[in-house]
C-alpha positions in Angstrom: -8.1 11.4 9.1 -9.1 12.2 5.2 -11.7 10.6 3.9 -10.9 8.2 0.5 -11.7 5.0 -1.5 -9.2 2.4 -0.1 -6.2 2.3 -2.4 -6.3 -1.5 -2.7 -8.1 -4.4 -4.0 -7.9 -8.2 -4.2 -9.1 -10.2 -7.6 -9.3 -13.9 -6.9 -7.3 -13.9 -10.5 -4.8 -11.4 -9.8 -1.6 -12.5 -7.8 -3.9 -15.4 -6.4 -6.5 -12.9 -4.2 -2.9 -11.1 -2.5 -4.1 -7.6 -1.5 -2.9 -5.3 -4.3 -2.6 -2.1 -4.9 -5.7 -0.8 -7.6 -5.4 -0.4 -11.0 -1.5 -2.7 -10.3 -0.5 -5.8 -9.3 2.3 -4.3 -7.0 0.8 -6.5 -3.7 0.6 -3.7 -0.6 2.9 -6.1 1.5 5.9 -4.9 -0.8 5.4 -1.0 0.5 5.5 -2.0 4.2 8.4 -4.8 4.1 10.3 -2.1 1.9 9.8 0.4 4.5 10.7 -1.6 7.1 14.1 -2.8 4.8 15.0 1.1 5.4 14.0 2.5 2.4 12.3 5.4 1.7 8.7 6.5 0.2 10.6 7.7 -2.8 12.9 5.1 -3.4 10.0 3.1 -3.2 8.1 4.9 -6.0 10.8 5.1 -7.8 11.1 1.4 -8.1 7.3 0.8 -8.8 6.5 3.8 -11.2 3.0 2.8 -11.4 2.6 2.8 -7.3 0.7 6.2 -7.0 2.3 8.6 -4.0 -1.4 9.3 -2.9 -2.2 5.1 -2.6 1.2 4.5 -0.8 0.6 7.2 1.8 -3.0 6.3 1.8 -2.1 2.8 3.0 0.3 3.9 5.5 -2.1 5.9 7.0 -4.7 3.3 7.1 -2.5 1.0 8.9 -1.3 3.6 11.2 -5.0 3.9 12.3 -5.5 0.6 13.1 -2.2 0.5 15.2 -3.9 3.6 17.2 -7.4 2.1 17.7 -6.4 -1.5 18.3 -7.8 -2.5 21.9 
């Protein structure tokens, strides 16, 4: 796995503290449940411009990590 800054923050004033992705307020949860509504990575991007390919597939690879190591 690469190394990188995680592509995510949360600002107690931005979207309430929801988990968002940095330097947006396009809240991570919106790239997994649109994944999971079938559509794909580029849709996706497509429909959140400022969503950055590298952050998306960062995040998807973070989760898919913790999937593999969980106990």
């Amino acid at each position: 796995m690469r190394s990188y800054p995680p592509p995510f923050t949360a600002n107690p004033d931005v979207l309430g503290g929801r988990l968002v992705f940095r330097g947006t307020r396009i809240p991570v949860e919106v790239l997994f449940e649109n994944l999971a509504d079938g559509l794909s990575l580029n849709e996706i991007l497509d429909a959140y411009p400022n969503l950055q390919r590298e952050d998306a597939i960062a995040a998807i690879e973070m989760a898919c990590e913790t999937v593999t190591n969980y106990p």
